[in-house]
N, C-alpha and C positions, 0 to 999 in steps of 0.2 A: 504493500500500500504506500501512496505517498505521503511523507508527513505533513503535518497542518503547518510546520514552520520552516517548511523548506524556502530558501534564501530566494529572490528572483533577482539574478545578477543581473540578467540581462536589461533591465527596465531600470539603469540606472540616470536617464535620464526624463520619466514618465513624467507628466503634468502632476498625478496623483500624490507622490513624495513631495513632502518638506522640503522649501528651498530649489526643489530640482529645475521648476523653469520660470520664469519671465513671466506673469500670465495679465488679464484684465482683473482680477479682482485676486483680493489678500485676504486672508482668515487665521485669526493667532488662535492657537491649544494653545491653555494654559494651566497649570498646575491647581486642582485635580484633571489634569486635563482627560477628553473623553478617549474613546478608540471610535480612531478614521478610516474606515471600509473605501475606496474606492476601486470601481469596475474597469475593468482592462479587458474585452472582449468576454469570454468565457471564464474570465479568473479573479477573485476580486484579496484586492491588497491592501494588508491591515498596520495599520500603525498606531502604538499606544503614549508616544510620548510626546509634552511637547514641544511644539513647532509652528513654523508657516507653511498655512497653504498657499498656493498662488495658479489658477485656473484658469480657462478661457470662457468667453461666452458661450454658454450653456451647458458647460459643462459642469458635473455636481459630483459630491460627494455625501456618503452617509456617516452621522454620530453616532455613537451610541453611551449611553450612561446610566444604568442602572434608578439613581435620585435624580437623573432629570439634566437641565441643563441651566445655569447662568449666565444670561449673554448680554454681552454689552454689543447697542444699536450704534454707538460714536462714543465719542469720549465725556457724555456727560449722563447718556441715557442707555437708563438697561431693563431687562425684564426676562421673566420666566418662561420654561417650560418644561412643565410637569410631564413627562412622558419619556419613556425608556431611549428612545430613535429618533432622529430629525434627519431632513436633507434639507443639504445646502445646495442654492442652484446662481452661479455666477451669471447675475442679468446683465443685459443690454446696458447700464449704465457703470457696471465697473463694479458693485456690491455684490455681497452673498444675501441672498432670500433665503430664509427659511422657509419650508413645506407644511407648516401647522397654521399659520397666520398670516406668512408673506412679512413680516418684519424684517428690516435688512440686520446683518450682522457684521461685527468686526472681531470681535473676541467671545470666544465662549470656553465656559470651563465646566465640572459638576457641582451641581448641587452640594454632593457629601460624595459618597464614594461612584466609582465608577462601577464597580463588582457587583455583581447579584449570590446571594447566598442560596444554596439549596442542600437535601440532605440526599443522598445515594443510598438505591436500595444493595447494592452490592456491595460490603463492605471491604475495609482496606484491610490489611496483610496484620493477622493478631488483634483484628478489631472488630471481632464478630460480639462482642457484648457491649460498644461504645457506638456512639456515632461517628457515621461516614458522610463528613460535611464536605462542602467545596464552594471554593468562588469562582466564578465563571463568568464571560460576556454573550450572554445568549444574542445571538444575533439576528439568527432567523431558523427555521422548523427545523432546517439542516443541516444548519452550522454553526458554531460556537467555538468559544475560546475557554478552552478549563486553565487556570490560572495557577490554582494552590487549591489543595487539598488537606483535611485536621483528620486525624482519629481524635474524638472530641469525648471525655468520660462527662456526661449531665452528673452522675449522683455527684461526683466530688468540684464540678465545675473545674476542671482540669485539662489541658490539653495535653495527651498522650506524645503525640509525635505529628510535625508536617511536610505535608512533602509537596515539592514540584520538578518542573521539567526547566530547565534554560532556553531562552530563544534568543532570536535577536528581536531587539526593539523596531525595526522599519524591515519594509519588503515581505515581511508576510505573507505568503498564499496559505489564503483560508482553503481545507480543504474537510470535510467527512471525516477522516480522521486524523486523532492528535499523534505524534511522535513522542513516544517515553510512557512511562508510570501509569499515566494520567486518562487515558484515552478510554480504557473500557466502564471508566468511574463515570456512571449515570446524575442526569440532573433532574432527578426523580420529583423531588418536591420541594416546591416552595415556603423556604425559612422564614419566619419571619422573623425578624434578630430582638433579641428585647436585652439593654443591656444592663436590666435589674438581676435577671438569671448568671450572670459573668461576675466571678469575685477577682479584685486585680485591686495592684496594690500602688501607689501614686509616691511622685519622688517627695512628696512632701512627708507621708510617713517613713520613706528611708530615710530622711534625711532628720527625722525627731528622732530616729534611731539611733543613727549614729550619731548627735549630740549628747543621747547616752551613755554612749560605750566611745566615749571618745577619748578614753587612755588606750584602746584598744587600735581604733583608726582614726585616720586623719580624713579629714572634709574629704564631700566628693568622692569616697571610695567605693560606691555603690551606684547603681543608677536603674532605673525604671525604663525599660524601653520594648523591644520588639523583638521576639525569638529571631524573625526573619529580621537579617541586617544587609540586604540584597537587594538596593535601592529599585532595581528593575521590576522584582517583586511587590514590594514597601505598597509602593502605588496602588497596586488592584486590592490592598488591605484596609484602604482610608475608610474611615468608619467603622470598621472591627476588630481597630488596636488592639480593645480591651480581649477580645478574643486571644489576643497571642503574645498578650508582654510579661517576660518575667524580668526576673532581679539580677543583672549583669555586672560583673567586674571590670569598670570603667575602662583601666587601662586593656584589658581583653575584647571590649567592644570595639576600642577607638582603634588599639592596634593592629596585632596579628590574627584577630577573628576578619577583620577588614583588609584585613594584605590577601589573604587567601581568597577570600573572594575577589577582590581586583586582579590576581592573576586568575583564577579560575575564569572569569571574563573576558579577561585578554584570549585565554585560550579556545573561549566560544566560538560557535561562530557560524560558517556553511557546514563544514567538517566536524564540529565536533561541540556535543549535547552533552547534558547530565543530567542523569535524571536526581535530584538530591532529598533527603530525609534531614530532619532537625528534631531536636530534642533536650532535653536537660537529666540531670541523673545526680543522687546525691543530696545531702544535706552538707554544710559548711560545717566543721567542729573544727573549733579551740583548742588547740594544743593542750594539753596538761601543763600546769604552771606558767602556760604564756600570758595569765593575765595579771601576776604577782603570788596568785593564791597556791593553796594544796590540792583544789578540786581538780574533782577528774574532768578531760574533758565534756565539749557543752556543745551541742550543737544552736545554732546560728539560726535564731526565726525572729520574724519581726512581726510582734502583737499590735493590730489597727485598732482604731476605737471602733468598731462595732463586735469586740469579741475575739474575731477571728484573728489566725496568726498565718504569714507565706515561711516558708523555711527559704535558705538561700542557695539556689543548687551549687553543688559542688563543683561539679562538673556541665560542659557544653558542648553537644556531639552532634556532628554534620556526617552523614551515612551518604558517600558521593559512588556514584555509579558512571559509569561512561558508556554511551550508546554505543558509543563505535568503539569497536574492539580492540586492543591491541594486541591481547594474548599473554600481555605481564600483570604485575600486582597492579598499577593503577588502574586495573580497568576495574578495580570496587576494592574501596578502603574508608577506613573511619577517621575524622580529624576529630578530636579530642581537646577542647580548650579547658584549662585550670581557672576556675571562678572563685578561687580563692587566693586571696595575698598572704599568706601565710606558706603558702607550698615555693619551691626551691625548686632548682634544679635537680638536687641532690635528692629530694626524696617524691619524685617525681613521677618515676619509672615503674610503680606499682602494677600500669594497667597494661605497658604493652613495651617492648622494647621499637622507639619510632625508628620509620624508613619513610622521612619526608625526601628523602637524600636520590628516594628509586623513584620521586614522582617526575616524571618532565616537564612537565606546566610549572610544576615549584619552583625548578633549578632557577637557578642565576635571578631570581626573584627578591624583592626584599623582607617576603616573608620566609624565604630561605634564610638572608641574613639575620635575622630578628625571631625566628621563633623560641629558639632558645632561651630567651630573656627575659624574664619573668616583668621587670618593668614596661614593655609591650604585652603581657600578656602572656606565658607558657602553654605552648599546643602542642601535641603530639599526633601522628599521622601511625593508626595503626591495621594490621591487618583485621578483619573481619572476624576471624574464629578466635583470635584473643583478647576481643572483649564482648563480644554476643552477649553474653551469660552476666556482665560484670557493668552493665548500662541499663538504668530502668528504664523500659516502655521502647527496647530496641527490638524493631519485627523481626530481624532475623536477616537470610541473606537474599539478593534478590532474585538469585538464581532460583530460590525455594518460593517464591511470591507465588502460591498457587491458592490465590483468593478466595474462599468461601462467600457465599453471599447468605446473609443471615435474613430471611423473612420472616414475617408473619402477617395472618389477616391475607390482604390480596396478595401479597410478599409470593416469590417462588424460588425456592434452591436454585441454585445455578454455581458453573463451576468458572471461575475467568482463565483465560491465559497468564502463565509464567511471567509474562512483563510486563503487567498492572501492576502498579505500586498502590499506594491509597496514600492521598492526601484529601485533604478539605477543607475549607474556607467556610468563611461566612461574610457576612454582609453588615452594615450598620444597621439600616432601616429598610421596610419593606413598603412598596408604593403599592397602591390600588390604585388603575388608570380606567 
């Protein structure tokens, strides 16, 4: 089959792309910005970031955004449209019209998120008692964009593990099916996000925290953010933060959890996919005697005023797969980040002995230079079967990804193929159009 993100080189100079020509009318995406479908004969080409359009007369393109859309008419006048899709149609005097009302446009962005949440009757890999969420840009009856995927636990308001596929952000050919993990994970029913049900924890109570324990740490050594730290991803998340943020070791987030992904990016591309999993594993503990006292160690949770307390994972695990083969260890390994400032190099090596050294995307990288350093952040790159066992809420390998689908009521058994992964998303808010 061909994948949904296969590259279209050859259209590198099409009307449809950002920047690509000269045209009579201009149209800025802006951050949230929406995803831009435009028709090229039989083929139509997706773009989710943004950019400038620039078209000729009569010629259009399709939005789409989940919450709708905010569009500025000129630079003092704007207004709404509530509805999932719009088309832009570049008129006879150099504007874009919109297809709902005919208002012209210069700028348009979302509402809130561009993502639609839904839940899958087919569940993801180890996740036949949890939900199988996903965010997706439903486009039309037959084609769509699966984004990111959650194994999502409701009783304890927890996310298991998420996954998605890498693309590139422009050239896009939409097609029937997706390339990676992702593809056989249905968009069964529509979520609708409430985010009363979502416990998550704000840098404000890390930050009362550690004004506590501040013989312990220094400011700022914690931060509240986004399992996913894969700006490309990030996007199709606006609105369902609270879905997916846990408790990060600052210098782990800013540094070598971010170097790896910037060369993992680098090495993206026509050639070469991943399909990737995320997760957390671990509670943080205090040394013995490392706070002055005699106690024994203590593990690390931060109690919010309503009761409730998050513990702070220890550990942060990226489970990377590579579509395309090579036949060595990269082509599925585990990167492993230390969430704790208290671990060393020295007593490090607990879970795996690393071989970031056999990856070739890593080499000559600066997260090759810097992984080691626990001031960026300590990561380890380990093989697969030496820490399965020893990471909570890790599915296993992907070669064994032979999905169950858990029904009930209209629900039906079904078996997926070996290269469904499961991930799943959610959505901020749900429209009624």
């Amino acid at each position: 089959m061909r994948p949904i993100y296969t590259v279209f080189l050859g259209f590198s100079v099409l009307f449809l792309l950002p920047h690509d020509v000269v045209g009579n009318c201009k149209l800025e995406t802006v951050p949230n910005a929406p995803v831009v479908v435009t028709r090229f004969g039989s083929k139509q080409l997706l773009s989710d970031s943004p950019g400038i359009y620039e078209l000729e007369t009569g010629q259009t393109i399709d939005l789409y955004s989940a919450s709708g859309f905010f569009i500025h008419r000129d630079y003092r006048n704007t207004y709404l449209i509530v509805r999932p899709n719009v088309t832009m149609r570049c008129n006879e005097y150099g504007a874009f019209q919109n297809s709902i009302n005919n208002n012209e446009a210069q700028k348009v962005q979302c509402l809130n998120g561009v993502s639609q949440l839904f839940e899958s009757k087919n569940s993801l890999q180890n996740c036949l008692d949890d939900m199988t969420l996903i965010l997706a840009n439903n486009i039309n009856e037959n084609n769509s964009r699966k984004n990111l995927a959650i194994c999502y636990d409701i009783d304890s308001s927890r996310v298991k593990y998420i996954g998605y596929t890498t693309f590139p952000e422009k050239n896009q050919v939409l097609t029937m099916t997706q390339l990676g993990q992702l593809n056989d994970i249905g968009l069964d029913i529509d979520v609708k996000y409430y985010k009363n049900l979502i416990k998550t924890i704000s840098q404000k109570d890390i930050d009362d925290y550690m004004a506590k324990e501040k013989t312990l740490f220094v400011p700022n050594t914690f931060k509240s953010d986004n399992l996913v730290q894969d700006e490309s991803v990030v996007r199709q998340l606006t609105g369902f933060e609270d879905l997916t943020t846990t408790i990060w070791l600052r210098v782990l987030s800013l540094g070598n959890w971010k170097n790896w992904i910037t060369a993992m990016r680098d090495a993206s591309g026509v050639d070469n996919h991943f399909d990737i999993r995320l997760g957390v594993s671990g509670v943080i503990e205090i040394p013995t005697g490392f706070d002055g006292s005699c106690n024994a160690s203590r593990s690390l949770k931060i109690k919010v005023a309503n009761g409730g307390s998050f513990p702070i994972p220890a550990h942060i695990w990226a489970h990377i797969h590579a579509l395309e083969k090579t036949g060595s260890v990269q082509d599925e390994f585990v990167i492993i980040g230390h969430n704790s400032p208290f671990t060393t190099y020295d007593n490090s090596s607990d879970l795996c002995l690393s071989m970031c050294d056999q990856i070739s995307w890593l080499r000559n990288t600066l997260f090759a230079r810097l992984h080691r350093h626990p001031n960026f952040g300590l990561v380890y790159c380990c093989r697969v079967e030496d820490v399965a066992n020893k990471l909570d809420n890790f599915p296993g390998p992907f070669a064994k990804a032979n999905v169950e689908s858990h029904h009930t009521d209209k629900f039906t058994t079904t078996t997926i193929s070996p290269n469904v992964l499961e991930f799943l998303g959610s959505n901020e808010q749900s429209y009624d159009y």
